[in-house]
Structure formats: structure tokens, C-alpha cells
C-alpha positions, 0 to 999 in steps of 0.5 A: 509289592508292599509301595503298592499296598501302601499307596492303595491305602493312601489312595483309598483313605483319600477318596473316601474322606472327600466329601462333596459339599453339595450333594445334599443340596441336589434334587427336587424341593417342595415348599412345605406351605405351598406344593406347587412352590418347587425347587429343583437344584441340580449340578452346573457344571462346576457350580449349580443351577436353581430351578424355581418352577412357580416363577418358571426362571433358573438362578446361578448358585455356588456352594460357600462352605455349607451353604448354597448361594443363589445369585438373582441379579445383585441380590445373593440368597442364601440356602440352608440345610437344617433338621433334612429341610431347606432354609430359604429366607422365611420359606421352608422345603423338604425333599422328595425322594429321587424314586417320588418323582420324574423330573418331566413329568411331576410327582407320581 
């Protein structure tokens, strides 16, 4: 009885200090300069992906340590999360609440 107490506390403390390192990145992105500048970044399978909606394209990206490294064609940008805004070359986003948006039909 006391193995079993013992590994769900092992099992426990394991699971809770597992971070993922993207989840911040994930959601929907508004440029803070230009409102139809939106990015929405989502899961892809073990990567993610970055819709750009005002170029209408869809980039590969990959989490490096903190960062978000998007891929467009040899180029890689890199994404940054600093003071709860997005870093993106000399552009700036902020993030709208899950509860502000719908991801088909647009903010509401």
C-alpha cells in the first residue's frame, strides 16, 4: 500500500512540472498597428502551424526552447513572447481571449 502512495506522488509531481513550452504561443494574434494583421497559431501535430490571414498562407513552425520558429521557404522567423505581446521582426500582436473570438466567423 505504501509503493502505491508512493509512485502517485512520484507520478504526480512528474505530470504537474511538465511544462509545454508552446501552449502559450497557441491562439489568435492581432497585429497591434493593423487589425486585419491576424495570426493564428495552432498545434500540428507535433509541431505547429501559423496562419497569416492577411497573405491567406499557412507556415511550418517549431518551438526552440521559448521561441516559435516559423519556416518560409529558406528564411526561418523567429517569434517571441515578451510582457504577454508577440515579438514578430518589428511587428507586434496581442492576443485575444479564446471567449472573443470564433475561429470561422471572426471576432465578436
Amino acid at each position: 500500500m505504501r509503493v502505491i502512495w508512493v509512485l502517485l506522488v512520484v507520478i504526480t509531481t512528474f505530470f504537474s512540472c511538465t511544462k509545454n513550452p508552446g501552449k502559450e504561443f497557441k491562439g489568435k494574434w492581432v497585429d497591434t498597428q493593423n487589425d486585419k494583421n491576424i495570426l493564428i497559431i495552432s498545434r500540428a501535430g507535433d509541431n505547429y502551424r501559423v496562419d497569416v490571414k492577411i497573405e491567406n498562407e499557412k507556415y511550418p513552425a517549431i518551438i526552440d526552447q521559448e521561441f516559435l520558429k516559423m519556416m518560409i521557404e529558406k528564411d526561418t522567423l523567429t517569434l517571441i513572447i515578451k510582457d504577454n505581446l508577440l515579438l514578430l521582426g518589428n511587428d507586434t500582436y496581442r492576443k485575444l481571449k479564446s471567449k472573443n473570438f470564433n475561429p470561422g466567423a471572426g471576432q465578436y
